[in-house]
N, C-alpha and C positions, 0 to 999 in steps of 0.2 A: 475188382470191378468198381468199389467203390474208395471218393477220397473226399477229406473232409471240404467242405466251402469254403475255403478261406484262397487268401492270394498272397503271394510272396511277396518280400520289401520291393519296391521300385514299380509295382503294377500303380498304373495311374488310370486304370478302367472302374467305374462307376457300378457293376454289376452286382459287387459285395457292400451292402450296403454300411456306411459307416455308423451308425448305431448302433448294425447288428455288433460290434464292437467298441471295445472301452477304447479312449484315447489312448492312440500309439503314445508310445515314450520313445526320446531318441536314440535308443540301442533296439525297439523290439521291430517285428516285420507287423503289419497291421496284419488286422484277424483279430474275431474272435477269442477273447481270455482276459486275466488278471493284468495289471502291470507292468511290466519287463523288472524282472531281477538282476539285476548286474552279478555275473558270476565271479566265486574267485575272494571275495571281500570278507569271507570269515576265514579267523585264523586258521592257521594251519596247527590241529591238535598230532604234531608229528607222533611221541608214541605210541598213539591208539592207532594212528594210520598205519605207521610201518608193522604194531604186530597184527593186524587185519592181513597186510599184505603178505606175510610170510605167512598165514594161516593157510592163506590159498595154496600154498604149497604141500598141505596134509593129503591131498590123496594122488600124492608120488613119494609117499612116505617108503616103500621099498627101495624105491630106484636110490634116493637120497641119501639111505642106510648104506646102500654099496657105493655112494658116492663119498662119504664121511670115512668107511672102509678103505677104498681105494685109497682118498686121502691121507688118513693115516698111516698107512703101509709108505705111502711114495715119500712123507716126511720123515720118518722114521729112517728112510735109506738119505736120503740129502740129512739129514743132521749128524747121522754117524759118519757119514764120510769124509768130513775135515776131520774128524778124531784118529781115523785111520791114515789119513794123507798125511798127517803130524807124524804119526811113527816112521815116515818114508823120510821126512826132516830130520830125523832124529838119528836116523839110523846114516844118513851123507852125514849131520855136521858130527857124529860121532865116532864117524872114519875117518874124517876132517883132522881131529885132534888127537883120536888114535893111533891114527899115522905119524902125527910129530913126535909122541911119548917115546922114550927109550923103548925098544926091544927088548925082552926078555927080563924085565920086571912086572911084577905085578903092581895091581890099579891103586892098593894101598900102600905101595914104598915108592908109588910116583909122587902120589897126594904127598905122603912125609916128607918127601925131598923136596917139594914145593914149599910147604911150609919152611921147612931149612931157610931156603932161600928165601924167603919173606914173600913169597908171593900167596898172601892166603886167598886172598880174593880168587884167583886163577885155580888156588885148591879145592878152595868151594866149591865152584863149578865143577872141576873133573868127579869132584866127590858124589854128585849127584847124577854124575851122567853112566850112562853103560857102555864102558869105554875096553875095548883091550889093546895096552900099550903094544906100536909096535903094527897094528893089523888096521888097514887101510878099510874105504870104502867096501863094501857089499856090496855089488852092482844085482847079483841075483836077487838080492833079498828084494832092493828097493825095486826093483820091475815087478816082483810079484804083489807086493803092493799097492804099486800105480794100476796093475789092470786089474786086480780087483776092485780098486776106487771106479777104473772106469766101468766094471760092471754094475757094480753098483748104480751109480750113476743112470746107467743106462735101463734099467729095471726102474730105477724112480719115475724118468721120462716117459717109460711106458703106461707104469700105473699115474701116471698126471694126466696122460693123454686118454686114457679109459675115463678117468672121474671126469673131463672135461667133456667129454663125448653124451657119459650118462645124464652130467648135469642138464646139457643142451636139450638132449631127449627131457627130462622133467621141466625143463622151465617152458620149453615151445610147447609142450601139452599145456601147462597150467595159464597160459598167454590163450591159447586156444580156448579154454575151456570159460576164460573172462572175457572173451570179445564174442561166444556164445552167450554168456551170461547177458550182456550189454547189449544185443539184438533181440534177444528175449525181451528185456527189460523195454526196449524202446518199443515194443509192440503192446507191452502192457500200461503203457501213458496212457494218460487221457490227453484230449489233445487241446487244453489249456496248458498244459507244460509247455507244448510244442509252439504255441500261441506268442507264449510267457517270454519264449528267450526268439535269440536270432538263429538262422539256421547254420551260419560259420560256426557260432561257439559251442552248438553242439555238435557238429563234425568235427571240429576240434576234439572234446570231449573222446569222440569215438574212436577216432583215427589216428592223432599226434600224440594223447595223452597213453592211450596204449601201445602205440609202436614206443614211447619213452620209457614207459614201466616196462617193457622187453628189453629194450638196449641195457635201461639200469640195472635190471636185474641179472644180466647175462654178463655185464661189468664187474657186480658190484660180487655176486654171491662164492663164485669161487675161490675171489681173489680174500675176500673173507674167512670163507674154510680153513681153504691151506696158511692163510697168515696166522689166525687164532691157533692152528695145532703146530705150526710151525714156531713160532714164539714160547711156546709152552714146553715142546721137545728142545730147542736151543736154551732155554733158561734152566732145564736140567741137568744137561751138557756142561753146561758152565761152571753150575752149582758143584759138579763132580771135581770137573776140571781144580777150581782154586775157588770158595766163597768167596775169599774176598774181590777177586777182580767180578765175582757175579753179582756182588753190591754194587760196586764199583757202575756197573753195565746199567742194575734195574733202576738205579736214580732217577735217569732218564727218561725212565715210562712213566712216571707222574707227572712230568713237567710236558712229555709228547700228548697225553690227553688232557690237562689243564689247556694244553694250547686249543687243541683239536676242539676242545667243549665251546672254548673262547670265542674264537674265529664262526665256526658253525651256527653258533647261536644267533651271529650276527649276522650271517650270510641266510639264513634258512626265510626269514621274510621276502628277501629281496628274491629268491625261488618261488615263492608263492607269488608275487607282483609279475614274475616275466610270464608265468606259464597265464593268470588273466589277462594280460596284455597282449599274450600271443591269441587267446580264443578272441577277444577282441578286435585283433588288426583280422583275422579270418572271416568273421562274421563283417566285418568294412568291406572284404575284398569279393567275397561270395555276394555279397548285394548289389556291390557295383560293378558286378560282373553279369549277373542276372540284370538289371536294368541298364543295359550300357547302352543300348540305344538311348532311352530317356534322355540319359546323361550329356548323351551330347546332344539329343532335340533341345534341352533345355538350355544346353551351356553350360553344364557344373562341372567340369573338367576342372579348372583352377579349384574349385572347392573341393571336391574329392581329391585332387593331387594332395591340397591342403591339410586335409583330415588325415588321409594316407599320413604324410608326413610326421603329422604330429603323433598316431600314433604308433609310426613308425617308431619316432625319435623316445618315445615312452616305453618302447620293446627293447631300444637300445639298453636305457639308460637301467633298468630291471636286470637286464641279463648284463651287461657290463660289471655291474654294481655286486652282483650274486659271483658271477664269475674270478672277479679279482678278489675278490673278500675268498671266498674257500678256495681261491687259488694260492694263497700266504701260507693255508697249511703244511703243503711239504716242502718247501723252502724252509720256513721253520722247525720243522722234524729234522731234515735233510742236517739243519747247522746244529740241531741239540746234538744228534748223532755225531756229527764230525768231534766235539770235543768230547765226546765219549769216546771214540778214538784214540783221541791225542793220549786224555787220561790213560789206557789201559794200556798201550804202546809203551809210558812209563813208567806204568807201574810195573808192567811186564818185565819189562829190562832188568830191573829191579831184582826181580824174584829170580831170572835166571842167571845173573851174576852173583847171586848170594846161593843157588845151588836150590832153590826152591821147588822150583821148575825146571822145567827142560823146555828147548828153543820149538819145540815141535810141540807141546802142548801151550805156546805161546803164541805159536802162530795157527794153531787149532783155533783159540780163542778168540786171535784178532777176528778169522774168518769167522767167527762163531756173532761176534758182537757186530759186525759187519751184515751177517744175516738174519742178527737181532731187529737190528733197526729198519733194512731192508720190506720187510712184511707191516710195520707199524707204518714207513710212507707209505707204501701202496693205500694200505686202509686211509691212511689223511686223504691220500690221491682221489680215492673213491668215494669220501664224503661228500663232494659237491654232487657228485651223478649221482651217488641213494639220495641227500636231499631231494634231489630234482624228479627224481622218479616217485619217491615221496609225494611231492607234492601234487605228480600227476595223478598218482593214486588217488591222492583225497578226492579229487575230480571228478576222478569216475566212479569211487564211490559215492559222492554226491547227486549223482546220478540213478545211481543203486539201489537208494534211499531212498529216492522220491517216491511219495504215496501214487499207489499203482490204481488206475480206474476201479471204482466200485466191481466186486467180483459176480459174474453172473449167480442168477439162484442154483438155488444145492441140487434143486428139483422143477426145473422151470417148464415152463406150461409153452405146449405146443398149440396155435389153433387146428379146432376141427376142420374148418374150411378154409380154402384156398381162391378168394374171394376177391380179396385186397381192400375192402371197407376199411376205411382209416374214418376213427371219431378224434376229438380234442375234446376234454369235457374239462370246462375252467377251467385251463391251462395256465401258471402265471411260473415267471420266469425272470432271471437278472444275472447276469455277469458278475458284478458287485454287488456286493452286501446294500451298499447306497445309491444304488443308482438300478430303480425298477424298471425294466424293459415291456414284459409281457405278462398284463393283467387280465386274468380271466376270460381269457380266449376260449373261445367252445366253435367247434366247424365239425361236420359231418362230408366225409368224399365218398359217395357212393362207388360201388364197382363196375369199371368201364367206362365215368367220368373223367374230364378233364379238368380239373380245377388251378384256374389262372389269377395266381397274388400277384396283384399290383400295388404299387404305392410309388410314393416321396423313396428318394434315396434317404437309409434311415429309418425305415417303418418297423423292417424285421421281418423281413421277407424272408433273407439267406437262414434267420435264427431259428426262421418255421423250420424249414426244412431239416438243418441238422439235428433238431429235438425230434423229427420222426428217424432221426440215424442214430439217434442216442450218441451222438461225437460229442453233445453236453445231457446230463440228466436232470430233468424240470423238477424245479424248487418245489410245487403244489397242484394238481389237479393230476388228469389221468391222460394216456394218452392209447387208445385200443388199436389194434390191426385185428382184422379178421375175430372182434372179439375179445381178444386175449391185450391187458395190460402191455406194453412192451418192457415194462421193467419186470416182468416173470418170465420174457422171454429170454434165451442166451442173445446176445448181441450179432453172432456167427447165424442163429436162426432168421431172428429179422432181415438181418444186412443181406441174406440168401432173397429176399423175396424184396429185394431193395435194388434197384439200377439209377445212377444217377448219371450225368452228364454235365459239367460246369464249363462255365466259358472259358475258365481258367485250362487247354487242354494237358494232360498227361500220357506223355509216350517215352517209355524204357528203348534204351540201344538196341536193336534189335529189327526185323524182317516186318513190313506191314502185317503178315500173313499173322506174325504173333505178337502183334498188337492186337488183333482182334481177336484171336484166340485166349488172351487172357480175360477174357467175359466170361470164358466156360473152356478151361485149358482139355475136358472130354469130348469137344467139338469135333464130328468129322470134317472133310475136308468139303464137302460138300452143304454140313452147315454154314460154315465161315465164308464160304463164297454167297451162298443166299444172301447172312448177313451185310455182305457187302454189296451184292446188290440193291437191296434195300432202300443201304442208305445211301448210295449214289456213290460209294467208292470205286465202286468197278466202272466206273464212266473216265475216271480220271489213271488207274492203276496204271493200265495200259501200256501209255503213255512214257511212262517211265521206263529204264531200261531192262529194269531185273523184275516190271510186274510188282506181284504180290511178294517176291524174295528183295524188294528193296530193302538195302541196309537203311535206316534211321539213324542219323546220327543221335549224339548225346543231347541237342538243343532242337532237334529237331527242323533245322535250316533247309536240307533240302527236298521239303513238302513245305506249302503256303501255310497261314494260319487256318485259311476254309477248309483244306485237306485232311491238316489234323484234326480240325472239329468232326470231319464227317468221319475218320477212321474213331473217333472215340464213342461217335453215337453206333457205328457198326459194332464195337464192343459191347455197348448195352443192350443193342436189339440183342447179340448173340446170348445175353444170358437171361431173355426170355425171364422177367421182374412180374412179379405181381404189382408192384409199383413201382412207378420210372418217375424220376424229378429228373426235369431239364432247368437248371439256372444259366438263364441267355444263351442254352446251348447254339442258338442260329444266329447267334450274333456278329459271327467272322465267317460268315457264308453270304453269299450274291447274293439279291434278290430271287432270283429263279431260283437257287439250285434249295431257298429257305423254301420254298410254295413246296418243291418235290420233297424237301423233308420232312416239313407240315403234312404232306399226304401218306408219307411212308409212317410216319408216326402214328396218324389216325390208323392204321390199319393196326397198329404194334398194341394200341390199346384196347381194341377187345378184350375185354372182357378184364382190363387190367385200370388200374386207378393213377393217374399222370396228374402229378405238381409240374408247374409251369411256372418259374421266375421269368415277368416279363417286362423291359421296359417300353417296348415299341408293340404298343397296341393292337397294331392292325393284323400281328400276328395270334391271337388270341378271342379274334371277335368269333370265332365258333365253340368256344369253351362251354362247357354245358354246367360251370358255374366261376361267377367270379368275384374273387374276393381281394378287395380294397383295404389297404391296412393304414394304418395313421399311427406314430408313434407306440407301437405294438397291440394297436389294437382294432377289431376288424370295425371297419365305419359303414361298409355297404358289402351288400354280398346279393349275385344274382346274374342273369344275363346280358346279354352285353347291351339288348334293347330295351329291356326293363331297367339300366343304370342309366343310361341316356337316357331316356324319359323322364327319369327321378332326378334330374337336372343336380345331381349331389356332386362330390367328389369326386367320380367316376367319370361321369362327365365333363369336371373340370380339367381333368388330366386329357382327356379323349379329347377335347376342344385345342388343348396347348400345344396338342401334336398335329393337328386337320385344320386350324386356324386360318 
């Protein structure tokens, strides 16, 4: 029902006054707040972020245990299975040579007659191998072999395809449960946060930086599991296999993370610079997209293409920069590995010519070192996307972070009456620390009063009003409704007994019929049509094709801007306010259909207390009190015949419009 006063980048309407805000800076939307913070500019503390991020993953701590399980099990079948597929080698190339060997000698007076003959080398080998001279291949053996490999196999595939399935289920719940967090969170701002930045960079924040922390983690995590357990079970393998060629293999793991530590260190800035250049080119594009008429009323088309470009070219140069830097890492893993190859390919040879080894547990091993290195690129592979999701992380925890609105009292005080008496007693107020807005303001709005601030663009007109909505909380004095403080009230209490109406209008995708149902979504159907009689919706409804079931688009284009004003004031008649602030709600309406709104209003205020931000006087001269502000402070206050007579400020303004 209610939204704060403020107006989005690109509004060039006068109604917000510019005092009631600190000067814009050129990245924030004007409005009401601090500064603008340029996001994104402190370092990226990567190990605190990433084990935050994995924390979030503690309550799928079960799924994750049968995920690490599955894991386990599926590597444990892909690592032994070259070890078995080696004895299927072993057993052809020892049919191979058993078939050459004389018939009907045994394996030790073949070796001896080798030797005879000088051929030791050749005797070594047989001497090692499990050979019966004379008896060819095995073709039974080796099939029973190969399909138990491929069983195996096939069981691995399965449990990889389970762990991959349960991880999916754990990580889209815990994505789920952070982009709940992060609507939460965005409800409990104050809305100087919201002031503070642009509204791109924090849809960024919402939307890009956690659909990234999804993709990264759903990249990065599995491929981590099964590589760390996979590494672990092949460097056993090995170990068994021959230590030396397993020295031989682990050489290369100091030199594949020396690289990895290298490259990343240098690459992980240039992630932090793309992801705030990317919430920055969004907040460029969302504002010149929201003001694009402006834009070309004005002619800054060349200037925004300009801006575009540049920080286009500044997204480029960030993600190119990040990209090709952790892109060197598995290229460079890729080539440490390949001469870890070469090595053990020779060394290999080596060992089975001198009867060390056997050809089958040498070529176990190749595949073994082969899927050593294997699982260490992927992980390089995947350092640039944990980077990158990394850094989205910080993001939105930075977001997370942010000090959330002063919390309502533990016990807070309801008034007895339902009245709408609104006082100000020595109200004083500031944006900035240095720079004082509203000094000692004291106003009395009786109940079923109309009271109409006028002033200067700049008085603090808009500032009154959101200090009676509590969207900021006054530095010193009091501020009562019906009695009761409003800071002992919960905020949901007040804001219930609160209707407002900005020139700025606000309409969600959706049916006329609920747009104005959202005033009071327990409206019958029969209140919501009153309400729109009222306020002279139902003059124009009609008209339309589909009535009250008109779709609204997203920008709201096919209804005028008089139309949406009038369906937003039918929202607030419908939710029946102890107090209604209108700011220039009748500003984008006819002359006529403002006189019928004027009338519809005076009847809505019975007995209810109505602020009136107004610039055009002559909408205001039955106000039954009116208050005059001057650089936040009130300089006349009275009727509209008693300020005209008092020849003051009031006057002067009444004069510059009826001149």
């Amino acid at each position: 029902m209610t939204k704060p006063a403020t107006k989005p980048a690109g509004d060039s309407s006068d109604s917000s006054d510019s005092a009631d805000s600190p000067a814009a800076t050129p990245v924030a939307a004007p409005g009401p707040g601090p500064a603008a913070v340029v996001p994104g500019t402190k370092a990226l503390h990567f190990k605190a972020s990433f084990a935050r991020l994995f924390k979030m993953l503690a309550p799928e701590r079960v799924l994750l245990s049968a995920v690490l399980l599955f894991a386990v099990a599926s590597v444990v079948l892909t690592v032994a299975a070259p070890n078995i597929l080696g004895h299927a080698t072993n057993l052809i190339f020892n049919g191979v040579v058993g078939g050459r060997l004389p018939q009907g000698e045994s394996k030790q007076q073949v070796v001896d007659g080798l030797r005879a003959d000088g051929q030791n080398q050749f005797a070594d080998m047989v001497s090692g191998m499990d050979v019966t001279p004379g008896v060819g291949i095995d073709f039974s053996a080796v099939g029973n072999v190969l399909l138990f490999v491929l069983v195996l196999y096939l069981l691995s595939s399965l449990l990889a395809w389970a762990q991959a399935y349960i991880l999916n289920i754990a990580l889209q719940r815990t994505i789920r449960n952070l982009r709940g967090e992060v609507e939460r969170k965005v409800h409990r701002l104050p809305l100087k946060y919201f002031d503070s930045r642009t509204r791109g960079e924090l849809l960024s924040r919402v939307t890009n930086d956690v659909d990234n922390v999804s993709t990264s983690l759903q990249q990065t995590l599995s491929q981590l599991i099964t590589g760390v357990l996979t590494v672990l079970g092949i460097l056993g393998m090995m170990i068994w296999i021959s230590p030396l060629l397993a020295l031989v293999a682990v050489l290369t793991v100091p030199a594949s993370f020396a690289v990895t530590a290298v490259i990343a260190k240098r690459s992980q800035p240039h992630f932090v610079d793309q992801w705030k250049q990317t919430g920055r080119l969004n907040g460029q594009i969302e504002e010149t997209y929201t003001g694009h008429e402006l834009v070309k009323a004005f002619g800054r088309q060349q200037e925004v293409e300009r801006e575009f470009g540049e920080r286009n070219d500044q997204l480029f140069e960030s993600s190119y920069r990040a990209q090709f830097i952790s892109g060197m890492i598995m290229p460079a893993i890729m080539f440490l590995g390949n001469i870890n190859y070469v090595i053990i390919a020779v060394v290999g040879g080596l060992r089975v010519a001198s009867g060390t080894l056997s050809l089958g547990e040498v070529q176990a091993f190749i595949q073994y070192s082969r899927q050593f290195t294997q699982p260490l690129t992927q992980v390089g592979s995947m350092v640039n996307l944990l980077q990158s999701g990394v850094a989205s992380a910080e993001r939105i925890f930075d977001l997370l972070d942010a000090d959330d609105e002063e919390p309502d009292p533990v016990a807070p005080a309801v008034p007895a009456k339902n009245n709408g008496h609104v006082e100000f007693e020595n109200v004083s107020f500031r944006y900035r620390e240095d720079q004082p807005l509203i000094e000692g303001l004291s106003l009395v709005a009786e109940p079923g009063h109309l009271v109409a601030i006028v002033g200067p663009t700049g008085a603090g007109k808009t500032t009154l009003v959101n200090l009676i909505m509590r969207f900021y909380d006054i530095d010193s004095g009091r501020i009562m409704v019906d009695g009761v403080d409003t800071r002992d009230m919960t905020r949901d209490e007040l804001r219930e007994r609160t209707g407002m109406v900005l020139q700025d209008t606000w309409l969600f995708g959706g049916s006329i019929r609920d747009n104005i149902a959202y005033g009071d979504p327990s409206a019958s159907e029969e209140d919501i049509l009153e309400a729109a009689r009222v306020s002279y919706v139902d003059k124009f409804v009609h008209s339309l094709p589909d009535g009250y079931d008109t779709i609204i688009d997203e920008e709201g284009n096919n209804v005028s801007a008089g139309e949406k004003q009038l369906i937003t004031i039918a929202r607030a008649f419908l939710a029946k306010p102890l107090i209604l602030i209108l700011d220039e709600a009748t500003s984008s309406v006819d002359t006529r259909t403002e006189l019928l709104v004027q009338q519809a209003t005076a009847a809505l205020r019975s007995d209810r207390t109505s602020f009136v931000i107004a610039h055009r006087l002559s909408t205001i001269r039955d106000a039954d009190l009116i208050v005059v502000m001057e650089d936040g402070h009130i300089v006349e206050q009275g009727d509209h015949d008693s300020l005209v007579q008092a020849g003051g400020a009031y006057n002067r303004l009444y004069s510059s419009q009826f001149s």
